[in-house]
C-alpha positions as CSV (number, residue, x, y, z in Angstrom):
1,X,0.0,0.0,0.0
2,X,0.9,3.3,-0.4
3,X,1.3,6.2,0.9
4,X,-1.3,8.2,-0.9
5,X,-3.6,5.1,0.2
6,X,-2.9,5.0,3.7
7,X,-3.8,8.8,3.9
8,X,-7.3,8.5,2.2
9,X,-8.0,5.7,4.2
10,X,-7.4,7.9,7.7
11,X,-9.4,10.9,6.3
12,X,-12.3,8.9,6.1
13,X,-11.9,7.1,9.1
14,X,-11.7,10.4,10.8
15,X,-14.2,11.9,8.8
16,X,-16.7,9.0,9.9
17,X,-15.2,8.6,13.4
18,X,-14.3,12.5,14.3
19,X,-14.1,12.4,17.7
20,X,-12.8,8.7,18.2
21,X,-12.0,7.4,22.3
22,X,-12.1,4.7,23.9
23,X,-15.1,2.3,24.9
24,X,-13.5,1.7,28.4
25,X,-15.8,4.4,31.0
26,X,-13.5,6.6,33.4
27,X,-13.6,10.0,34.6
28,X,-9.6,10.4,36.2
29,X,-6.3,8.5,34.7
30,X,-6.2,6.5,37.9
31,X,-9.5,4.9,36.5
32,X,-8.6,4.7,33.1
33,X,-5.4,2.8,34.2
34,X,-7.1,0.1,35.9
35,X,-9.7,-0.4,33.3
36,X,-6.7,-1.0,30.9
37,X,-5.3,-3.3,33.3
38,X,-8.5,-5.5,33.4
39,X,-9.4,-5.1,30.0
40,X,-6.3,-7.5,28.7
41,X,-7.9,-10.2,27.1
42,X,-11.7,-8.9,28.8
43,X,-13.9,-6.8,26.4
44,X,-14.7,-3.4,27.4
45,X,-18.5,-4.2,28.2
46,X,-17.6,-6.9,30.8
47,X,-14.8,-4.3,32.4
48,X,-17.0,-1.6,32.7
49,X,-19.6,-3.2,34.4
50,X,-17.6,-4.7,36.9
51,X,-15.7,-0.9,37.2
52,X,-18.7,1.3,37.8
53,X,-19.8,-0.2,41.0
54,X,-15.9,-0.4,41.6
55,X,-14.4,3.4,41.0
56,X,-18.6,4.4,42.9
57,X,-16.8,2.9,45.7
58,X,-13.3,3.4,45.0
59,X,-11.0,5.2,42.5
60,X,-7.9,6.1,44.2
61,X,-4.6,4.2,44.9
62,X,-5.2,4.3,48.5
63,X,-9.1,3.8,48.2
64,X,-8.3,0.5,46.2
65,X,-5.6,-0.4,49.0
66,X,-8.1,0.7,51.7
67,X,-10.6,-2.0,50.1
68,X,-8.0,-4.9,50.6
69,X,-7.6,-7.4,47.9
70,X,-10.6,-10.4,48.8
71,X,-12.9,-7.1,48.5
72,X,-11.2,-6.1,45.2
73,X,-11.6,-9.4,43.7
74,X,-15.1,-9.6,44.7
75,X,-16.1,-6.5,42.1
76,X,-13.9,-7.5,39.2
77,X,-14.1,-11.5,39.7
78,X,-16.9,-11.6,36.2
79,X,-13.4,-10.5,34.6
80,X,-10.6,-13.0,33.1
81,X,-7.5,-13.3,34.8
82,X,-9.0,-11.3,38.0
83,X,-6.8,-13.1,40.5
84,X,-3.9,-12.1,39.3
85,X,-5.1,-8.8,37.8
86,X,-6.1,-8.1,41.1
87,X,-2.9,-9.0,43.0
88,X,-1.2,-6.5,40.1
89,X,-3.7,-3.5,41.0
90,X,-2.2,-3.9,44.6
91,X,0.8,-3.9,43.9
92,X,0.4,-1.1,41.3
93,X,-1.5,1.0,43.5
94,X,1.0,0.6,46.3
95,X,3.4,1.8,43.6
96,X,2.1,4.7,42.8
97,X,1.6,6.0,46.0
98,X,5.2,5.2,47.0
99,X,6.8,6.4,43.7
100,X,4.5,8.9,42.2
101,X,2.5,10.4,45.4
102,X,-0.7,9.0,43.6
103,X,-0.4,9.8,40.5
104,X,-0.3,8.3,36.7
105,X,3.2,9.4,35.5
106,X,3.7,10.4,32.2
107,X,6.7,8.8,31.3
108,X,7.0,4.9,29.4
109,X,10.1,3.8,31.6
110,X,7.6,4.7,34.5
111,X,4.2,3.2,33.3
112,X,6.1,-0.4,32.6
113,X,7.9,-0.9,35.7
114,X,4.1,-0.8,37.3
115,X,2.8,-3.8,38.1
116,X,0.5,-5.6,35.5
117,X,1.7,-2.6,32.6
118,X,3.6,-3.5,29.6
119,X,3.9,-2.0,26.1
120,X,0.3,-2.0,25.6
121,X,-1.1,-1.1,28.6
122,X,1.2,1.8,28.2
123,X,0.5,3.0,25.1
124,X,-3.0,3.5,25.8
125,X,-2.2,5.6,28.5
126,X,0.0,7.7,26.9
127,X,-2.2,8.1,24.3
128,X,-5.8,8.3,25.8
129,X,-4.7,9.8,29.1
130,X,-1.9,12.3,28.0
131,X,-2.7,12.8,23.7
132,X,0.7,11.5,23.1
133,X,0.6,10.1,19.4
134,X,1.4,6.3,20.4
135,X,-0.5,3.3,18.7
136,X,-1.3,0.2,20.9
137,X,-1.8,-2.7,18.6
138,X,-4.4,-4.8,20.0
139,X,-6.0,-7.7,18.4
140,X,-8.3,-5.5,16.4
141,X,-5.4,-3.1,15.1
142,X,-3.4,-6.4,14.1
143,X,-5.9,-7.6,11.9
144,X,-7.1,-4.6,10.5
145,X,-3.4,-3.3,9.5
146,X,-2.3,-6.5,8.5
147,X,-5.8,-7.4,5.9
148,X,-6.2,-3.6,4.7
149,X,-2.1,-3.5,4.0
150,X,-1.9,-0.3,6.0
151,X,1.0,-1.8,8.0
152,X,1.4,-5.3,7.8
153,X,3.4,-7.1,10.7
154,X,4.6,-10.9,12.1
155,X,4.1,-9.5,15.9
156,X,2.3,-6.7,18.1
157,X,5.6,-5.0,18.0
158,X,6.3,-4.8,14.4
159,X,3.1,-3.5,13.1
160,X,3.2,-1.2,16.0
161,X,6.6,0.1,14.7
162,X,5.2,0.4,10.7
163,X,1.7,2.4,12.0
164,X,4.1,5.0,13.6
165,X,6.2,5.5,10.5
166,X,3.3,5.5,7.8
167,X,0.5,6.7,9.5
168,X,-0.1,10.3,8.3
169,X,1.4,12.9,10.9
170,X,-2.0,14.7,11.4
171,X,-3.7,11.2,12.0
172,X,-1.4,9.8,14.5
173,X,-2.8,11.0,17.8
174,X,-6.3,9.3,16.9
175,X,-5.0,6.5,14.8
176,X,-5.2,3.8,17.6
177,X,-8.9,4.5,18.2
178,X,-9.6,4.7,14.5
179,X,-8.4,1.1,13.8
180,X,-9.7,-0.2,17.1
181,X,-13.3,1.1,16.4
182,X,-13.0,-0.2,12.5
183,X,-12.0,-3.3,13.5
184,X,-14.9,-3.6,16.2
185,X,-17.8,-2.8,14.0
186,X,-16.7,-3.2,10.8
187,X,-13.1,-5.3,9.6
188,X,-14.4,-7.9,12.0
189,X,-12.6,-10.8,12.3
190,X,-15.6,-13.1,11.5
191,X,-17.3,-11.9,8.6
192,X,-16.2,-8.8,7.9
193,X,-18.6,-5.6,6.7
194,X,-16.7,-4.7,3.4
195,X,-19.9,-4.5,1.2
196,X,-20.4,-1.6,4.3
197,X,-16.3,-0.8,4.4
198,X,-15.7,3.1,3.6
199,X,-12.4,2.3,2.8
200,X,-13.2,-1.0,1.0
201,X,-11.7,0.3,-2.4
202,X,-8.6,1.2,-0.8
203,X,-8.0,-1.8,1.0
204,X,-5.4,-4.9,0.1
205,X,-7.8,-7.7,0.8
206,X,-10.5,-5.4,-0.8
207,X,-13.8,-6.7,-1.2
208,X,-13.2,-10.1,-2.1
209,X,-12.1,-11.2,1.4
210,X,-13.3,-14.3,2.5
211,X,-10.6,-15.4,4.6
212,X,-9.1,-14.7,8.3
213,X,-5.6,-13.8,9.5
């Protein structure tokens, strides 16, 4: 794909999508943190309904430590992985209160040395918490990039690495949530919409795709 291609297909993805963000509800980075931290293999409907009776309750680092972790596992237990996820949010909550006076800092180095944060986890915060221009390739961005041709990759990291260089400067800030949101609703892995596709005629797999990643 080129170039020329990869811009048409952002402006109408943005012209569709103009105020993409994510799915996950939160009202302060702390909560938007732990969402991400649940949401790892979890969809965003199952985390926010076990986080809004959570964060009514408690959305602090010490409020979360306050609750104790049996209590904490009891609101996010509908979620996959919530033992350990839970024992991380601990941990990550005592972190930031001991390292970071409470607060979600800024910095990469910082965000991955929390407990239960890697590359991904990361790159959503920077981007949806602090509007840096990072692109967290989940499962949707993976397949999307990879079937339209937009950045095609073998891993997470090396699509991650080809979105940054060829996704249009003006579109990189809102990229992530572009492809995520495409490839919920529309470049679905089962079936996907590409009679429905906006981009369809600029796509690699084009129209014709009948086949998964």
């Amino acid at each position: 794909m080129n170039n020329k291609n990869r811009l048409e297909i952002f402006e109408r993805l943005a012209l569709a999508m103009p105020n993409p963000t994510t799915e996950l509800n939160y009202t302060t980075n702390f909560e938007l943190l732990i969402a991400v931290v649940l949401s790892a293999q979890a969809t965003d409907k199952g985390v926010n309904k076990a986080t809004g009776p959570l964060f009514a309750v408690a959305n602090t680092p010490q409020a979360i430590l306050d609750l104790g972790l049996p209590t904490l596992k009891d609101y996010v237990k509908t979620i996959g992985l919530f033992n350990t996820k839970s024992a991380n949010i601990i941990k990550l909550c005592q972190q930031l209160i001991a390292d970071h006076n409470g607060e979600v800092p800024q910095k990469r180095v910082a965000l991955e040395a929390l407990p239960g944060v890697g590359r991904k986890t990361a790159n959503v915060i920077l981007n949806t918490a602090f509007g840096q221009p990072t692109i967290a390739v989940d499962t949707h961005i993976f397949r999307v990039s990879n079937r339209t041709g937009i950045a095609m990759g073998k891993n997470v990291l090396e699509v991650e690495q080809k979105l940054i260089k060829y996704v249009p400067k003006i579109h990189k800030k809102d990229a992530h949530h572009l492809l995520i949101l495409h490839g919920r609703y529309t470049c679905t892995a089962r079936k996907p919409k590409c009679t429905n596709c906006i981009i369809s005629d600029l796509c690699d797999s084009g129209i014709q795709i009948n086949t998964l990643l």
